[in-house]
Structure formats: C-alpha cells, structure tokens
C-alpha positions in Angstrom: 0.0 0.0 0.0 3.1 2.3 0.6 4.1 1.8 -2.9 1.2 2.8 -4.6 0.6 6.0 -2.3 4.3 7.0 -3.0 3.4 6.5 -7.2 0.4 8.2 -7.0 2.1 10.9 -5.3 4.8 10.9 -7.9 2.5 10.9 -10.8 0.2 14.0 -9.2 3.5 16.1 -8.6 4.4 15.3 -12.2 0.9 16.0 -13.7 1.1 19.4 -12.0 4.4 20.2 -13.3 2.6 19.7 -16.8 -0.2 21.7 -15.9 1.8 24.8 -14.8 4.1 24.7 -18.2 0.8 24.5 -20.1 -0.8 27.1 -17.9 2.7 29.1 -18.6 2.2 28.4 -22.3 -1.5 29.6 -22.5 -0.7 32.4 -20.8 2.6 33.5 -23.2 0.6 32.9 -25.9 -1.9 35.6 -25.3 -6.0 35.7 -25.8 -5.6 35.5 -30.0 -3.3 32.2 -30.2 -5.2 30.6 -27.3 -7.1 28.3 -30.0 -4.6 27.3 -31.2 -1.9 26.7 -28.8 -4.8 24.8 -27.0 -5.3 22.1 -29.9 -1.2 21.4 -29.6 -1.8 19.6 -25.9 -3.6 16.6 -27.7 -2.0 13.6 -28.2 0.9 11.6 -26.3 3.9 14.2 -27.2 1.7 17.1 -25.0 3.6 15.0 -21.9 6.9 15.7 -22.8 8.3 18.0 -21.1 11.2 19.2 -23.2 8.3 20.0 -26.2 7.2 21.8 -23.3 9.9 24.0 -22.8 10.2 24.3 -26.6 6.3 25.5 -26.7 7.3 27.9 -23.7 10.6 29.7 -25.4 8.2 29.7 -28.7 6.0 31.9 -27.2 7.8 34.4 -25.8 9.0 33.0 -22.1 11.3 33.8 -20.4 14.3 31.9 -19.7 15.1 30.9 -16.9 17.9 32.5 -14.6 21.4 30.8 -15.5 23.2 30.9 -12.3 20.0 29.4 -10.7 21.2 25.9 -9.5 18.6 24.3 -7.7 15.9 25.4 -10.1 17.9 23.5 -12.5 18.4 20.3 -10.5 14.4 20.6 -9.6 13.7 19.9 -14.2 16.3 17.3 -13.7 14.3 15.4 -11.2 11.2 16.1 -12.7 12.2 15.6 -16.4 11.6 11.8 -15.3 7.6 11.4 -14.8 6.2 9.5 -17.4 2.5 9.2 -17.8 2.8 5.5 -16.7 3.5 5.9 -13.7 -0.1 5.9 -12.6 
C-alpha cells in the first residue's frame, strides 16, 4: 500500500508540473493564439516536457535564470515522470 501511495504521489506532482508549463504556455501565448496553442496539448507528445519548454521559449518566455542551480536540478528530477506511472 506504501508503494502505490508514494506512485500516486509521484505521478500527481508530475501531472502538475505539466499543468503549470501548459498554464505558462496559455498564458505566453496571449488571448488570439489561445485556440490554437490549445489544440497542440492533444496527443501523447503534449507530456513531454522538453516539447514543453520548446512550446514555452516559442511563445515568448522567459528563460530561466542561469546561475539558478537548484531550479535547475528541480527539471532534472522532474524531467523523469512518465505518464505510466499511474
């Protein structure tokens, strides 16, 4: 029972990372490219999280500070969630 309460809680921290690039995304994109940005998160390759990024530095984000090293170790760790882990 440990197990699967430590997966689930991997695979919910993961689906929120998604969330908040795709929230980040949305948001870049602005009100006119909304539609259409919104029809790219179909599909299997919408979990990825490097297409991610590439959606995010698309649109206009930010990048994020260099000399920021724990922000940088946090995508490491997180880089790893796969949708299977549910």
């Amino acid at each position: 029972m440990e197990g699967a309460r430590n997966r689930a809680a991997v695979y919910l921290a993961g689906y929120c990372v998604e969330c908040l690039w795709k929230a980040l995304i949305v948001v870049r994109a602005g009100r006119e490219k909304k539609p259409e940005v919104l029809t790219l998160f179909r599909g299997t390759g919408a979990h990825n999280y490097d297409w991610l990024r590439s959606l995010y530095d698309r649109y206009g984000g930010q990048p994020p500070p260099k000399k920021d090293k724990e922000l940088a170790a946090a995508f490491v760790v997180v880089k790893s969630w796969r949708t299977d882990l549910r």
